[in-house]
N, C-alpha and C positions, 0 to 999 in steps of 0.2 A: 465700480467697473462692471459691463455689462459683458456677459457671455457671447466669445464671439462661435460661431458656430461652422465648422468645416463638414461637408460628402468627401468621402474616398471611394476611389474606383480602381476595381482589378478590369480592366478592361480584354474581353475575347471576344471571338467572333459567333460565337454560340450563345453564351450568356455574360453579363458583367456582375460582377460583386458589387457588392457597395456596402460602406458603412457610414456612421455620423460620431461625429464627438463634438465637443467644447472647450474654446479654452474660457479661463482660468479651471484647471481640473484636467483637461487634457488625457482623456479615456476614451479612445476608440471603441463602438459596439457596431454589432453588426445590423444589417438594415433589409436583410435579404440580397432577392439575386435580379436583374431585369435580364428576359427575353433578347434574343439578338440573333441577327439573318443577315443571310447575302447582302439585304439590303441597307443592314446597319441596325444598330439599337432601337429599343421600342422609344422613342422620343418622348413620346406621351405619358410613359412612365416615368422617365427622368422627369419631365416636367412635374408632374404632383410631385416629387421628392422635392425640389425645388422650390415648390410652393410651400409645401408641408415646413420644410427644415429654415428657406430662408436664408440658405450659408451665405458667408461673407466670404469663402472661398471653396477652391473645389479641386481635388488632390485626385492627381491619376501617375497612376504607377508605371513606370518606364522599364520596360522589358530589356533586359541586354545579357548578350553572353559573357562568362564570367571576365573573361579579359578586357571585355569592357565597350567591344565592338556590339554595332547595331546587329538584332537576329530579325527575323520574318517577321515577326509580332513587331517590330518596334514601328516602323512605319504606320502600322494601326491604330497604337495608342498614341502614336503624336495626331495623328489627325483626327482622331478622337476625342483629344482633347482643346484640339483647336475648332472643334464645331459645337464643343460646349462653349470655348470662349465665346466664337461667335453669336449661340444663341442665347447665349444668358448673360453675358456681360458682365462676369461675375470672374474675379483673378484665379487662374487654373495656376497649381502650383504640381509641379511632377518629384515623383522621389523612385532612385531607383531602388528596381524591387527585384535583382538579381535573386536573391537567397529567401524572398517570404514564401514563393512557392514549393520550394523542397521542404522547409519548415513547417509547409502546413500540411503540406501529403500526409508528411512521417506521422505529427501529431492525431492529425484522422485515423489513419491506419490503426496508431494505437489506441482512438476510442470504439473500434467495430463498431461503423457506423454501417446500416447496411448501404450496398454499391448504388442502391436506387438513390440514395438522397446525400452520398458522398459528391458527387459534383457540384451540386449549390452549396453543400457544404463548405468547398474547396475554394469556391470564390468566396464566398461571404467571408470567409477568414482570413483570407490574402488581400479581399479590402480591407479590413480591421488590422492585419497586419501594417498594411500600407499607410492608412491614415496615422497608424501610433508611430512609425518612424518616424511621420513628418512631424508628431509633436517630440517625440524624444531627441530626435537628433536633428538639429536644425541643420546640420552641412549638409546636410544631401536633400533641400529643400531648392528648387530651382525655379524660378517663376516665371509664370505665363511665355506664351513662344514655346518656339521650338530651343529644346535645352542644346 
């Protein structure tokens, strides 16, 4: 059986996290952070990542208030990830990510990291976060489209 390979994305409008894992194995790590503007994502980053990793799929994290309702972010990350669908052809799988980002504050917080390199921090982990739900719990795996 060949390793299949997933990107996960904390998608913002400043910077996006991301991470990489594999299945059989199924260990999200992190991958860094890309660039991000009024204008949208640095494309041409994601692209080398794509080139580099190869995934067979590609996991973006669906922002929502705890009760369940769409927040300001959510509109972003759906079209976010419907212009990776578009541009790479490649099955976007979204999982929501309600609680990775309180989980990953907290967790920073407690390694004093200094405040200069806590925000990439903060994405890079909440994509790690996000990509290991989608292998841990497959229920909240929702595929391509809008969920």
């Amino acid at each position: 059986m060949s390793a299949e390979t997933y990107l996960g994305f904390d998608y913002g409008t400043k910077s996006i996290g991301v991470a990489v894992g594999r299945l059989p194995g199924a260990r999200a790590e992190g991958a860094g952070c890309i660039a991000g503007s009024r204008s949208g994502p640095d494309w041409n980053a994601i692209t080398r990542l794509v080139e580099l990793w190869q995934p067979q799929g590609l996991v973006v994290g669906l922002p929502r208030n705890m009760d369940g309702t769409d927040n300001p972010m959510t509109a972003f990350s759906l079209r976010f990830g419907r212009r990776l669908d578009g541009r790479y052809h490649i099955p976007v799988y979204w999982v929501d990510e309600r609680l990775t980002t309180v989980a990953v504050r907290e967790h920073v917080l407690e390694t004093g990291v200094r405040k200069t390199r806590r925000k990439a921090m903060l994405d890079t982990l909440a994509a790690v976060a996000i990509l290991q739900a989608f292998f841990d719990e497959p229920q909240y795996r929702m595929r391509s489209g809008a969920p």
